[in-house]
CHARMM internal coordinates of N, CA and C (Angstrom, degrees):
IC EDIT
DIST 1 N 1 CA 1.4493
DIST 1 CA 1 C 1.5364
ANGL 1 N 1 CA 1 C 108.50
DIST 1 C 2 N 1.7225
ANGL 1 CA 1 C 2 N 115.29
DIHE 1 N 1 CA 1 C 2 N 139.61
DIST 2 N 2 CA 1.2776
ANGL 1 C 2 N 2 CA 108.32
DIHE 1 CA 1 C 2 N 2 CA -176.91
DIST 2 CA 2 C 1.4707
ANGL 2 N 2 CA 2 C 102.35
DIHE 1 C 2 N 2 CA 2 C -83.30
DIST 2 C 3 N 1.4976
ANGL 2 CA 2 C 3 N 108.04
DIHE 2 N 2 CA 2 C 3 N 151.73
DIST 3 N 3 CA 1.1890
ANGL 2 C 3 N 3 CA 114.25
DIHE 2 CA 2 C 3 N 3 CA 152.95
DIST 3 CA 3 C 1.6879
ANGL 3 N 3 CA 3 C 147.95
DIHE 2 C 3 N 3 CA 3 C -144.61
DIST 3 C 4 N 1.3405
ANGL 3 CA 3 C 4 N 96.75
DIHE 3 N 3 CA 3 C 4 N 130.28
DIST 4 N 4 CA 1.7075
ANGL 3 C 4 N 4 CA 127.98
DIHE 3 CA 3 C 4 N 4 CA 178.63
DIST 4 CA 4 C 1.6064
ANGL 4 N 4 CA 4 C 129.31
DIHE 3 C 4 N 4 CA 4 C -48.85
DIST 4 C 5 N 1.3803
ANGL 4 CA 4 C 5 N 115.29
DIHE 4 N 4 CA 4 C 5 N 105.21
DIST 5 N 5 CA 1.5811
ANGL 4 C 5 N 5 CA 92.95
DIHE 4 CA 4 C 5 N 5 CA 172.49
DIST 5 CA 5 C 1.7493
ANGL 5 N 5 CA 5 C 104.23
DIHE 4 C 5 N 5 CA 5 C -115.61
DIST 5 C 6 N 1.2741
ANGL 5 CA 5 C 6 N 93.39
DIHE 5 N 5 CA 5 C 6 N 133.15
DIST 6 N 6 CA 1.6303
ANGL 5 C 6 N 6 CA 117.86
DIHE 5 CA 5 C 6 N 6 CA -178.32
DIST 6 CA 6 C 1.4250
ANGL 6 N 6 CA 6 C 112.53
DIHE 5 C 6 N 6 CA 6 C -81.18
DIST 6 C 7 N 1.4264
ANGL 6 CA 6 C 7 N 128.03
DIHE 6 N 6 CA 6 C 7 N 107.57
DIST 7 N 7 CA 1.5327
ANGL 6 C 7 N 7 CA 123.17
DIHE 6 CA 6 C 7 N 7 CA 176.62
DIST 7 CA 7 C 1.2698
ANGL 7 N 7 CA 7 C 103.70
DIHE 6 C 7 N 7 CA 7 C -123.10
DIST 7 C 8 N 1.7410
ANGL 7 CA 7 C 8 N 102.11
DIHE 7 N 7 CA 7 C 8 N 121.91
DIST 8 N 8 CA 1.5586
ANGL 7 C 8 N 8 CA 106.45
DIHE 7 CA 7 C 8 N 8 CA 163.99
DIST 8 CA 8 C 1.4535
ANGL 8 N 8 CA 8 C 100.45
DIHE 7 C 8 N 8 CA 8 C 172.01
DIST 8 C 9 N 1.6237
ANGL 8 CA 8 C 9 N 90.41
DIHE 8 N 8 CA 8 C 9 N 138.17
DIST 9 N 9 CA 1.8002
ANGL 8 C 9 N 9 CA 99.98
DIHE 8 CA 8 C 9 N 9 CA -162.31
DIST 9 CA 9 C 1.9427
ANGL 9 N 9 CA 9 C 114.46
DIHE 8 C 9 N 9 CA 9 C -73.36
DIST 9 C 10 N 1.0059
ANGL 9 CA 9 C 10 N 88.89
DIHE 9 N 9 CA 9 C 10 N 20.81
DIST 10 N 10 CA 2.0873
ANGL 9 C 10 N 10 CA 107.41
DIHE 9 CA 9 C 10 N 10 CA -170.69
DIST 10 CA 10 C 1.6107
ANGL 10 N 10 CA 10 C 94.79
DIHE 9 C 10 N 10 CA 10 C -104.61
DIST 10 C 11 N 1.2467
ANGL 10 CA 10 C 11 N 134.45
DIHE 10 N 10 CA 10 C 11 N 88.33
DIST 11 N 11 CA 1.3719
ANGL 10 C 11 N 11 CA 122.24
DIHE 10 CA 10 C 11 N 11 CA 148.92
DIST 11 CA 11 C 0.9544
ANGL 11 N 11 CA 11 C 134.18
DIHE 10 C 11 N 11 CA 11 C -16.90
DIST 11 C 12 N 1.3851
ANGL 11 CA 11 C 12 N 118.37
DIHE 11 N 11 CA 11 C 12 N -64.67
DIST 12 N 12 CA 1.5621
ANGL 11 C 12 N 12 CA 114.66
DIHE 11 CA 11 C 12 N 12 CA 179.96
DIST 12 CA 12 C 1.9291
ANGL 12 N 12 CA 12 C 114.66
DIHE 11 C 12 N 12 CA 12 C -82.63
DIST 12 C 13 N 0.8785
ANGL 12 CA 12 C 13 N 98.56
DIHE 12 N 12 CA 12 C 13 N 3.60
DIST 13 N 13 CA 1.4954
ANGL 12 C 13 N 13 CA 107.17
DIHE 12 CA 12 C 13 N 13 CA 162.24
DIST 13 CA 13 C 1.9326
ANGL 13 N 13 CA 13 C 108.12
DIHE 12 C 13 N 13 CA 13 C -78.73
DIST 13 C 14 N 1.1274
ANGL 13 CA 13 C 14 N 105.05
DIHE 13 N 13 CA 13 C 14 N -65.99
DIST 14 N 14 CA 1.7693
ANGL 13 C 14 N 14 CA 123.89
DIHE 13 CA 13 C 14 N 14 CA 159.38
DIST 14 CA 14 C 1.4851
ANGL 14 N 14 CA 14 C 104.54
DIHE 13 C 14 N 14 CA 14 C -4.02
DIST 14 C 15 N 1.9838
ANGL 14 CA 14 C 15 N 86.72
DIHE 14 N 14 CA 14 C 15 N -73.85
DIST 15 N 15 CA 1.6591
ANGL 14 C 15 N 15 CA 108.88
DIHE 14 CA 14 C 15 N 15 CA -151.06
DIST 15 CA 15 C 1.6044
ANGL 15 N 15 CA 15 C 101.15
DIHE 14 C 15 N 15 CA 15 C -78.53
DIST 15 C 16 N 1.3244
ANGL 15 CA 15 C 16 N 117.77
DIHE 15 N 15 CA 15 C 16 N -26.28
DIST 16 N 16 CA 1.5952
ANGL 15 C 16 N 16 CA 97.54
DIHE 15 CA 15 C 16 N 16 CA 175.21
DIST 16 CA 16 C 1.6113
ANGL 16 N 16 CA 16 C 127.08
DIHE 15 C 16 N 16 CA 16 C -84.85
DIST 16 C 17 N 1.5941
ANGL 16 CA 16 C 17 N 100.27
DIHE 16 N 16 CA 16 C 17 N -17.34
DIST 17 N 17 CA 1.9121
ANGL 16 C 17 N 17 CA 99.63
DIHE 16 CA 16 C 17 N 17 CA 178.09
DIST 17 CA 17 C 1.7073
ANGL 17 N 17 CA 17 C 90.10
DIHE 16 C 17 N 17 CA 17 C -85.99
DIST 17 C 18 N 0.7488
ANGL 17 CA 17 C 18 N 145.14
DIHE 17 N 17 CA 17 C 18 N -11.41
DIST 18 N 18 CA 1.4988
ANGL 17 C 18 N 18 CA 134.76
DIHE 17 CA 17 C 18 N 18 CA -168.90
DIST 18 CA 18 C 2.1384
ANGL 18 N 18 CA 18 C 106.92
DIHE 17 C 18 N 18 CA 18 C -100.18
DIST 18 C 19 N 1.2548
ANGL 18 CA 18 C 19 N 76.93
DIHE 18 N 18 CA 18 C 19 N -12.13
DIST 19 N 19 CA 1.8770
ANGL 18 C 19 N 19 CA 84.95
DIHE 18 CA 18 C 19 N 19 CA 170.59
DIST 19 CA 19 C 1.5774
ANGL 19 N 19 CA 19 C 117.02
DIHE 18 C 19 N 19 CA 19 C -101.10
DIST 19 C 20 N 1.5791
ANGL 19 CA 19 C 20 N 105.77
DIHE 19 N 19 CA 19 C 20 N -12.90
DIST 20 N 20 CA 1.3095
ANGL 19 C 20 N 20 CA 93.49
DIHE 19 CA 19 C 20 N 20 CA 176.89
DIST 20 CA 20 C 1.5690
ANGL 20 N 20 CA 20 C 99.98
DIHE 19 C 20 N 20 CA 20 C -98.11
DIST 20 C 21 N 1.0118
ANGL 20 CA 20 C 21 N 105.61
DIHE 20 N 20 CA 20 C 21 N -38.07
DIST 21 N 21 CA 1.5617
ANGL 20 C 21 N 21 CA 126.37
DIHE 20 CA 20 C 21 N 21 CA 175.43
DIST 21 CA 21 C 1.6647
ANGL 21 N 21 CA 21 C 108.61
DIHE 20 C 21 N 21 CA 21 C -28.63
DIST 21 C 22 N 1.4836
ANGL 21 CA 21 C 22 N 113.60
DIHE 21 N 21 CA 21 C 22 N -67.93
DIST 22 N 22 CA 1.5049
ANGL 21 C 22 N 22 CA 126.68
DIHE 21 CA 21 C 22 N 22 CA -176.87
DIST 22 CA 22 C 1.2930
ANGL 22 N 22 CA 22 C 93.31
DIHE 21 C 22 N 22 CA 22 C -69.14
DIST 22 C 23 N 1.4339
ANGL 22 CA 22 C 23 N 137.53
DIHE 22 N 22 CA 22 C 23 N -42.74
DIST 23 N 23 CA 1.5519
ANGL 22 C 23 N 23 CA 108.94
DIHE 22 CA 22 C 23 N 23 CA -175.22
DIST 23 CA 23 C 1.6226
ANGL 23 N 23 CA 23 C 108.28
DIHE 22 C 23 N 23 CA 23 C -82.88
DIST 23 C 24 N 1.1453
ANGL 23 CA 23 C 24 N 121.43
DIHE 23 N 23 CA 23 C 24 N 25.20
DIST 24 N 24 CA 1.4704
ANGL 23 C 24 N 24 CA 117.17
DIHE 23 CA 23 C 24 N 24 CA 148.02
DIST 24 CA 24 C 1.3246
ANGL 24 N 24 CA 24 C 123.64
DIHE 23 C 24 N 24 CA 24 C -103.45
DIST 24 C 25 N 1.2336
ANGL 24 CA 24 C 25 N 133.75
DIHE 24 N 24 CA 24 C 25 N -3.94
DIST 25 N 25 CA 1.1597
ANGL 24 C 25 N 25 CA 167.70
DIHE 24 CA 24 C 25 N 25 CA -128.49
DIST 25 CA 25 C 1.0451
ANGL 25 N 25 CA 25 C 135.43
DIHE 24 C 25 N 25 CA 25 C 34.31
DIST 25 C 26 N 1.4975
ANGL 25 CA 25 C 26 N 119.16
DIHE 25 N 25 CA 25 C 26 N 33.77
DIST 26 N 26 CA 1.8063
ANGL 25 C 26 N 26 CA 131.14
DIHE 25 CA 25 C 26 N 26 CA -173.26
DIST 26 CA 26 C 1.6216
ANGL 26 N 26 CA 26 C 89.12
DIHE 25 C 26 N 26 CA 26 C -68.26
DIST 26 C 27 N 1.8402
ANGL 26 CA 26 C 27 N 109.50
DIHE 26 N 26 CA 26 C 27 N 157.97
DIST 27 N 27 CA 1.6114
ANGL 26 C 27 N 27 CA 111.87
DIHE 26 CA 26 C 27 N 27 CA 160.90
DIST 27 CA 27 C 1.5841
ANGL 27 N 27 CA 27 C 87.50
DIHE 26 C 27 N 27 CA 27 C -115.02
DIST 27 C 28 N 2.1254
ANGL 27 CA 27 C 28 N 100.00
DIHE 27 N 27 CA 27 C 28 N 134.01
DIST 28 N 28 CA 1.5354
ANGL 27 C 28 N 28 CA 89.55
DIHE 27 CA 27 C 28 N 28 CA -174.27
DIST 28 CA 28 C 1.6637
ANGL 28 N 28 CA 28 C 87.12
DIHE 27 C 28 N 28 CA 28 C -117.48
DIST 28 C 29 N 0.9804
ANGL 28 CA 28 C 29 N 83.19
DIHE 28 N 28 CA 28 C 29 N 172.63
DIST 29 N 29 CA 2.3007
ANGL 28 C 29 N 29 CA 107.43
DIHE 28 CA 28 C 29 N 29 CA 176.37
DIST 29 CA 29 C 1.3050
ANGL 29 N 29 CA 29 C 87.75
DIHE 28 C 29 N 29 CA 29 C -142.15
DIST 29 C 30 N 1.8677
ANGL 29 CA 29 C 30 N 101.89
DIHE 29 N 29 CA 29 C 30 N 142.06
DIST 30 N 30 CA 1.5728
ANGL 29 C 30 N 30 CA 124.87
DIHE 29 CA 29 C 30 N 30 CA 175.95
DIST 30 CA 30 C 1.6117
ANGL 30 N 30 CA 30 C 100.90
DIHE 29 C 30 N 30 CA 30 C -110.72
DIST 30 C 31 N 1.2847
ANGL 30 CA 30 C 31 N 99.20
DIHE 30 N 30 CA 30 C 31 N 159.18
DIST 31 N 31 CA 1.5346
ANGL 30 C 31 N 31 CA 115.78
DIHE 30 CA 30 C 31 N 31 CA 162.18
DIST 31 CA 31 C 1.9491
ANGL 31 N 31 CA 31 C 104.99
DIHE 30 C 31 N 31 CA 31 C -139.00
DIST 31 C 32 N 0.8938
ANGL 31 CA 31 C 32 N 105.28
DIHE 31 N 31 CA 31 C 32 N 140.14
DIST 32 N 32 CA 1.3030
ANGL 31 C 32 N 32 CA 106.60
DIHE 31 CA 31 C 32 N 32 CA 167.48
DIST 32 CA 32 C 1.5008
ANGL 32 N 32 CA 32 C 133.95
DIHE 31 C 32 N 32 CA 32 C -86.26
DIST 32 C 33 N 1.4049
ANGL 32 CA 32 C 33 N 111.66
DIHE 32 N 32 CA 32 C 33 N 16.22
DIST 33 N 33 CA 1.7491
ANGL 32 C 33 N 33 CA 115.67
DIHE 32 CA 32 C 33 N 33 CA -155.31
DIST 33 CA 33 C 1.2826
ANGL 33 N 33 CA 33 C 91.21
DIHE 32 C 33 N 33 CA 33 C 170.84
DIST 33 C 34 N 1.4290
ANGL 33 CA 33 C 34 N 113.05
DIHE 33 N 33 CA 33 C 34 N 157.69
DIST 34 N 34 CA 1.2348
ANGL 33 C 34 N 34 CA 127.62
DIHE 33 CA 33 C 34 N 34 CA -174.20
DIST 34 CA 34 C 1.9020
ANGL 34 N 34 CA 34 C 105.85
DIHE 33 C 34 N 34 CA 34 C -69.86
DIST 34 C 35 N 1.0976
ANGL 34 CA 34 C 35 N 96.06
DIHE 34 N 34 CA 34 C 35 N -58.13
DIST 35 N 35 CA 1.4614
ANGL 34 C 35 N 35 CA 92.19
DIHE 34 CA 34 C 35 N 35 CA 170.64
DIST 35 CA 35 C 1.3099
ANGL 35 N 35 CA 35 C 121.97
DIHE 34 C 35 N 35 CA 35 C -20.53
DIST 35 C 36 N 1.2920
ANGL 35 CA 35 C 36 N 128.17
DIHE 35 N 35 CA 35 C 36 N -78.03
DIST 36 N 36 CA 1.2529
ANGL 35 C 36 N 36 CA 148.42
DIHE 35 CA 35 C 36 N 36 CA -176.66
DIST 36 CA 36 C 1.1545
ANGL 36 N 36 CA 36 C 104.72
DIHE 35 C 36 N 36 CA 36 C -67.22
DIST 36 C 37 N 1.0650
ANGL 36 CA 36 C 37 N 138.17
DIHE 36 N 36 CA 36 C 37 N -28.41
DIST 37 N 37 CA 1.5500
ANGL 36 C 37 N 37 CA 125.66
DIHE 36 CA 36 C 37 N 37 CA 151.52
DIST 37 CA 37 C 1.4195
ANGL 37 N 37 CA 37 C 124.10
DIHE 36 C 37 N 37 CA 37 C -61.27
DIST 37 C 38 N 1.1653
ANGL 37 CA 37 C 38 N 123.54
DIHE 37 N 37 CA 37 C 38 N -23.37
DIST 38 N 38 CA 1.3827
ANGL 37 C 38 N 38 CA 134.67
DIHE 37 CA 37 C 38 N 38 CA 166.14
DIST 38 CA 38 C 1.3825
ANGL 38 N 38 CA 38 C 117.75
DIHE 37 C 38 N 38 CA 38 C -72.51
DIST 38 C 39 N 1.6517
ANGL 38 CA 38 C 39 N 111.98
DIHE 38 N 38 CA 38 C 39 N -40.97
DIST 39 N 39 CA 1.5227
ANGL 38 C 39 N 39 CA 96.78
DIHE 38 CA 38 C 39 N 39 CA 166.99
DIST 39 CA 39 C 1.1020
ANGL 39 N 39 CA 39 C 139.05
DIHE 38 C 39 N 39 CA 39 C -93.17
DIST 39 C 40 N 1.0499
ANGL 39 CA 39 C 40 N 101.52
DIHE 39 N 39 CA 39 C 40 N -12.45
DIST 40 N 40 CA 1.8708
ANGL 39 C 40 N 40 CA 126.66
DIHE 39 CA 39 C 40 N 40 CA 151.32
DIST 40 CA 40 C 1.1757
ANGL 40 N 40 CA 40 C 109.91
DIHE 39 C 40 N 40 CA 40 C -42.36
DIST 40 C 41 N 1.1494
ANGL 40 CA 40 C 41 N 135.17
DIHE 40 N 40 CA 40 C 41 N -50.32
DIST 41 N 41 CA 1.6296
ANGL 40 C 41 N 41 CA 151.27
DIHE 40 CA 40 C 41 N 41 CA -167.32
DIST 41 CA 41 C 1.6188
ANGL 41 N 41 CA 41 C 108.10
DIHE 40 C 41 N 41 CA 41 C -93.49
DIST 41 C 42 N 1.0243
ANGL 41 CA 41 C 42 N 107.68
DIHE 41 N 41 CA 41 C 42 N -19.64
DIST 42 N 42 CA 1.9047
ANGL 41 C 42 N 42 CA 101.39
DIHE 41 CA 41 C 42 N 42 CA 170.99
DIST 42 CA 42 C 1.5425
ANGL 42 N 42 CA 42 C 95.36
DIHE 41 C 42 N 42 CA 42 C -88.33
DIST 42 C 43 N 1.6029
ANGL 42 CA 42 C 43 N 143.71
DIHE 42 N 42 CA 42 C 43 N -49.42
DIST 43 N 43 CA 1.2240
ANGL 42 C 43 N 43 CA 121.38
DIHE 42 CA 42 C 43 N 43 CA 175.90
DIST 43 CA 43 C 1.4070
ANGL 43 N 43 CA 43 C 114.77
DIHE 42 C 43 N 43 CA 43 C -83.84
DIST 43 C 44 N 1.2284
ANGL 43 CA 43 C 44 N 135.41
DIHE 43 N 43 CA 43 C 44 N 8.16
DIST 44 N 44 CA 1.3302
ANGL 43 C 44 N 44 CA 126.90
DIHE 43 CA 43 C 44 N 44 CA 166.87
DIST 44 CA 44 C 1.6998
ANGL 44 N 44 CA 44 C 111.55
DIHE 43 C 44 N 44 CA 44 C -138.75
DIST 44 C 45 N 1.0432
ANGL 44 CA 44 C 45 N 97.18
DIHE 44 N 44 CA 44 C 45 N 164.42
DIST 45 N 45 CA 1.9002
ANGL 44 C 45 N 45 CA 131.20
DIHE 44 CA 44 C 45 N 45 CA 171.08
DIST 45 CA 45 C 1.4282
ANGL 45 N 45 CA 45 C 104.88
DIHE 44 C 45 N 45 CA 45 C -74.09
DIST 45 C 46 N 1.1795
ANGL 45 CA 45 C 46 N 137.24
DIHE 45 N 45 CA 45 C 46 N 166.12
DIST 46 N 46 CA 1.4517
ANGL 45 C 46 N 46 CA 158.98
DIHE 45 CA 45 C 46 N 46 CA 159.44
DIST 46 CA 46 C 1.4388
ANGL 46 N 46 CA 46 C 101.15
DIHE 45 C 46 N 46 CA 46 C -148.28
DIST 46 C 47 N 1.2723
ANGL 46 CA 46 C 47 N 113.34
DIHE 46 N 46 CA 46 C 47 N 171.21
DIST 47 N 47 CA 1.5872
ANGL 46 C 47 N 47 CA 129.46
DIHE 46 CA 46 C 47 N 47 CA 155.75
DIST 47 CA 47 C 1.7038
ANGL 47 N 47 CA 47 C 107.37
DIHE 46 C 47 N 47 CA 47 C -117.62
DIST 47 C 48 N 1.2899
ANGL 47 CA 47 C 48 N 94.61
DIHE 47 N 47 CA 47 C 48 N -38.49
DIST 48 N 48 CA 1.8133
ANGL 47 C 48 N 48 CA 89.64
DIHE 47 CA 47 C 48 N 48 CA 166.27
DIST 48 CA 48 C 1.6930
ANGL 48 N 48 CA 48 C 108.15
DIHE 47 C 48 N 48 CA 48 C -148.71
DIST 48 C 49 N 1.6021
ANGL 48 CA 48 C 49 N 98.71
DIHE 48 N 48 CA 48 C 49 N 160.98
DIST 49 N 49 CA 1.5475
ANGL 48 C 49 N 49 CA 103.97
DIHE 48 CA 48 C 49 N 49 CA -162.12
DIST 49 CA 49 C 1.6682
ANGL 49 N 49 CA 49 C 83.39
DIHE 48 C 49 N 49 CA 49 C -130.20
DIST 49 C 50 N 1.3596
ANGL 49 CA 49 C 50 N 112.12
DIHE 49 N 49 CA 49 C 50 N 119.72
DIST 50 N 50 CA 1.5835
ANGL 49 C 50 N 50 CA 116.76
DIHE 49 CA 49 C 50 N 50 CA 163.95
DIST 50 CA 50 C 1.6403
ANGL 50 N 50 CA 50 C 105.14
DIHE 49 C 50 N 50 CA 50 C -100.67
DIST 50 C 51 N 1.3387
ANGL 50 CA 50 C 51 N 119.00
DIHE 50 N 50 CA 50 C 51 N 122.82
DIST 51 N 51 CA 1.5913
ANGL 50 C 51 N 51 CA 129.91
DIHE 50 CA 50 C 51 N 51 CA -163.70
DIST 51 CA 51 C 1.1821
ANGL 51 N 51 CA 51 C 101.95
DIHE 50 C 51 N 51 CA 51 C -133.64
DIST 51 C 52 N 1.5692
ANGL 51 CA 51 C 52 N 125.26
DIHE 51 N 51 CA 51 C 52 N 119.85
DIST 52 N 52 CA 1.5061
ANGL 51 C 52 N 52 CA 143.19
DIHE 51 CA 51 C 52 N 52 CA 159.84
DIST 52 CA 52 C 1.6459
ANGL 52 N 52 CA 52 C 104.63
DIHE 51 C 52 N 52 CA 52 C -53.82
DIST 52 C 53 N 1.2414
ANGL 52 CA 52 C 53 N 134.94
DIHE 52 N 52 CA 52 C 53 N 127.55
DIST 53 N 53 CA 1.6331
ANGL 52 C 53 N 53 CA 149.32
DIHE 52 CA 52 C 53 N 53 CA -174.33
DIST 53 CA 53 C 1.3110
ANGL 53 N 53 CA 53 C 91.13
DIHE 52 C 53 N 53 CA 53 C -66.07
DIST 53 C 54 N 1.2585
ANGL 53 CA 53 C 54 N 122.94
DIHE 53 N 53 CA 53 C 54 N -61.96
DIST 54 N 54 CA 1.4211
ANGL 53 C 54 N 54 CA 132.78
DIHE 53 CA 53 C 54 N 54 CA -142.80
DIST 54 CA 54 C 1.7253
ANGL 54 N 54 CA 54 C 119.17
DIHE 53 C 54 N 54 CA 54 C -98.54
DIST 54 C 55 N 1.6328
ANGL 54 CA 54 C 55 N 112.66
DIHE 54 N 54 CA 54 C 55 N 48.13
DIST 55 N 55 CA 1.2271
ANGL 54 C 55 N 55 CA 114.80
DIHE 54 CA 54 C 55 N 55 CA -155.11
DIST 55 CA 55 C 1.9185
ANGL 55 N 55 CA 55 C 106.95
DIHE 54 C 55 N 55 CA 55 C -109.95
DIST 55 C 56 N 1.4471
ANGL 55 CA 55 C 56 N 98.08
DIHE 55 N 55 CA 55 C 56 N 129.80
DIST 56 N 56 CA 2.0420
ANGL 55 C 56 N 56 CA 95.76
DIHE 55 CA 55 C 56 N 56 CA 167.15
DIST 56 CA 56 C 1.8022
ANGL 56 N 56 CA 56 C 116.56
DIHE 55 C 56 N 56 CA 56 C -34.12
DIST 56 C 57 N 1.3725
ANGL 56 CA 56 C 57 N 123.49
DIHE 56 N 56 CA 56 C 57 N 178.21
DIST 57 N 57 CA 1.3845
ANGL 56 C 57 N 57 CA 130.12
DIHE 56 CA 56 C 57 N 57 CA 174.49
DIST 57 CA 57 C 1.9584
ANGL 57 N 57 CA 57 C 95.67
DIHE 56 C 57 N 57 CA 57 C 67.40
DIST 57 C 58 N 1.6847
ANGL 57 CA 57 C 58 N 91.59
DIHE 57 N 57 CA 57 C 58 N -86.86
DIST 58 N 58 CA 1.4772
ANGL 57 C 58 N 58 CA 103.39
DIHE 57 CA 57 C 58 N 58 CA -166.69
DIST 58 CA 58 C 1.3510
ANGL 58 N 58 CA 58 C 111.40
DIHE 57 C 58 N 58 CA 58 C -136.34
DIST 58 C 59 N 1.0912
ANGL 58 CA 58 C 59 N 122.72
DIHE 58 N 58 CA 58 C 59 N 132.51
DIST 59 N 59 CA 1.4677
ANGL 58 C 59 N 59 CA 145.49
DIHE 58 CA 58 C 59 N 59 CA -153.25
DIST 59 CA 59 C 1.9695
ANGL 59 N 59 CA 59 C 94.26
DIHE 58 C 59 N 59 CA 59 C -72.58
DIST 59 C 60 N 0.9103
ANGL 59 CA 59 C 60 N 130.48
DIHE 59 N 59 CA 59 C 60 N 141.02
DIST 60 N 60 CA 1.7263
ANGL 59 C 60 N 60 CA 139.02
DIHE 59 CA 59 C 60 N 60 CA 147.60
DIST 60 CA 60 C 1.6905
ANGL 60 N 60 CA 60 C 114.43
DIHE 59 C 60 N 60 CA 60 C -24.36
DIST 60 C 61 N 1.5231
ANGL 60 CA 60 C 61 N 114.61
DIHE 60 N 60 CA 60 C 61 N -45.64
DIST 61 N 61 CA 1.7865
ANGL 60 C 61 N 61 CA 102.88
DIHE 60 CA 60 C 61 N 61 CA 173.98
DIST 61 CA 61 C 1.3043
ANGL 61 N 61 CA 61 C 99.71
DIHE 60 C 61 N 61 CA 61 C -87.01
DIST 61 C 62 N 1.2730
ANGL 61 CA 61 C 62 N 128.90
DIHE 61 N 61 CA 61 C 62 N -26.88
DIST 62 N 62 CA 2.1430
ANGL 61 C 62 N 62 CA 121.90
DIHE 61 CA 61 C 62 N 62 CA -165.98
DIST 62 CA 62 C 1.6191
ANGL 62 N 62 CA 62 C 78.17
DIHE 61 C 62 N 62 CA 62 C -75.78
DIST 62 C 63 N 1.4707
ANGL 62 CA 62 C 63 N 141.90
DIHE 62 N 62 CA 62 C 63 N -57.72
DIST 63 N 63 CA 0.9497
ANGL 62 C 63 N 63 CA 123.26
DIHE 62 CA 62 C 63 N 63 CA -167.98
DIST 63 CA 63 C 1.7973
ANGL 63 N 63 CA 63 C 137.25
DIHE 62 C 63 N 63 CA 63 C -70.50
DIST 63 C 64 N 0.9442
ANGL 63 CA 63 C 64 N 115.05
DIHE 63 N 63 CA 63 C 64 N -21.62
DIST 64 N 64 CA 1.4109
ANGL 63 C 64 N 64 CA 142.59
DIHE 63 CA 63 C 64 N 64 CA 152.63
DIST 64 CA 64 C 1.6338
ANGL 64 N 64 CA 64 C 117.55
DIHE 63 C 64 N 64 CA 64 C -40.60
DIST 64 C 65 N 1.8664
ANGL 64 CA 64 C 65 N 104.44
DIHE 64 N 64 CA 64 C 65 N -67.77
DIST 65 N 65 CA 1.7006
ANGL 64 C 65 N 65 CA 115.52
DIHE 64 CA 64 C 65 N 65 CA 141.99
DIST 65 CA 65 C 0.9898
ANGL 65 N 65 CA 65 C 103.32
DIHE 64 C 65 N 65 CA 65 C -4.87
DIST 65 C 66 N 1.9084
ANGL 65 CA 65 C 66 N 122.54
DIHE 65 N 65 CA 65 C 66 N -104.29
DIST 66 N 66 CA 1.1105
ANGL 65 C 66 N 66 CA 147.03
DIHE 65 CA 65 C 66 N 66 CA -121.99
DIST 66 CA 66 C 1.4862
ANGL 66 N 66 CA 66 C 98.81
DIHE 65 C 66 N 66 CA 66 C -90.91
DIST 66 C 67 N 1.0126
ANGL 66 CA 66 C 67 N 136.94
DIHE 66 N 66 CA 66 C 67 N -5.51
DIST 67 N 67 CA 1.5821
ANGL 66 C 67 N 67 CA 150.04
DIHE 66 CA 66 C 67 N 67 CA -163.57
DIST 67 CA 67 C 1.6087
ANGL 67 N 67 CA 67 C 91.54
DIHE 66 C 67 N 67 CA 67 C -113.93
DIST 67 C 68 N 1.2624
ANGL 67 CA 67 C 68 N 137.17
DIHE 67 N 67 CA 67 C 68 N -39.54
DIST 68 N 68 CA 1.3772
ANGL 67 C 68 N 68 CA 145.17
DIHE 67 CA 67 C 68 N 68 CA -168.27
DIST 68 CA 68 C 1.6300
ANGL 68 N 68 CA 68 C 97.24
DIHE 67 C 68 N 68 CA 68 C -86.94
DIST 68 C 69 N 0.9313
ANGL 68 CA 68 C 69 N 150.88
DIHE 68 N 68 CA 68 C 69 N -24.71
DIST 69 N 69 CA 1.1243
ANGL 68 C 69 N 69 CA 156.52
DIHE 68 CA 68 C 69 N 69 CA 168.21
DIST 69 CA 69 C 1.5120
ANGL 69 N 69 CA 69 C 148.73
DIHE 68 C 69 N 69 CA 69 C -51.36
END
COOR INIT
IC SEED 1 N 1 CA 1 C
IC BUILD
């Protein structure tokens, strides 16, 4: 199964790509902030990372950086 991590500090932003997502059969994991998308991503794999630009802690490109690394 592929899997998706959803970043973006908007819940219902979260909850609707992760509902269409599972009914395609992606397994997704959220982070709310770049941060937590970063440490999410040092103990795990994705195949794709959908990331809000405009996020508290750490912005979508500082986090991207640090995830590329």
């Amino acid at each position: 199964m592929k899997k998706i991590l959803v970043v973006d500090d908007e819940e219902k932003i979260r909850l609707i790509i992760k509902k269409y997502a599972e009914f395609e059969g992606y397994a997704i994991s959220e982070a709310t902030d770049g941060m937590e998308a970063v440490e999410i991503c040092n103990r795990e794999d994705f195949d794709l990372i959908i990331m809000d630009v405009m996020m508290p802690e750490l912005d979508g490109f500082s986090a991207c950086k640090e995830i590329r690394k």
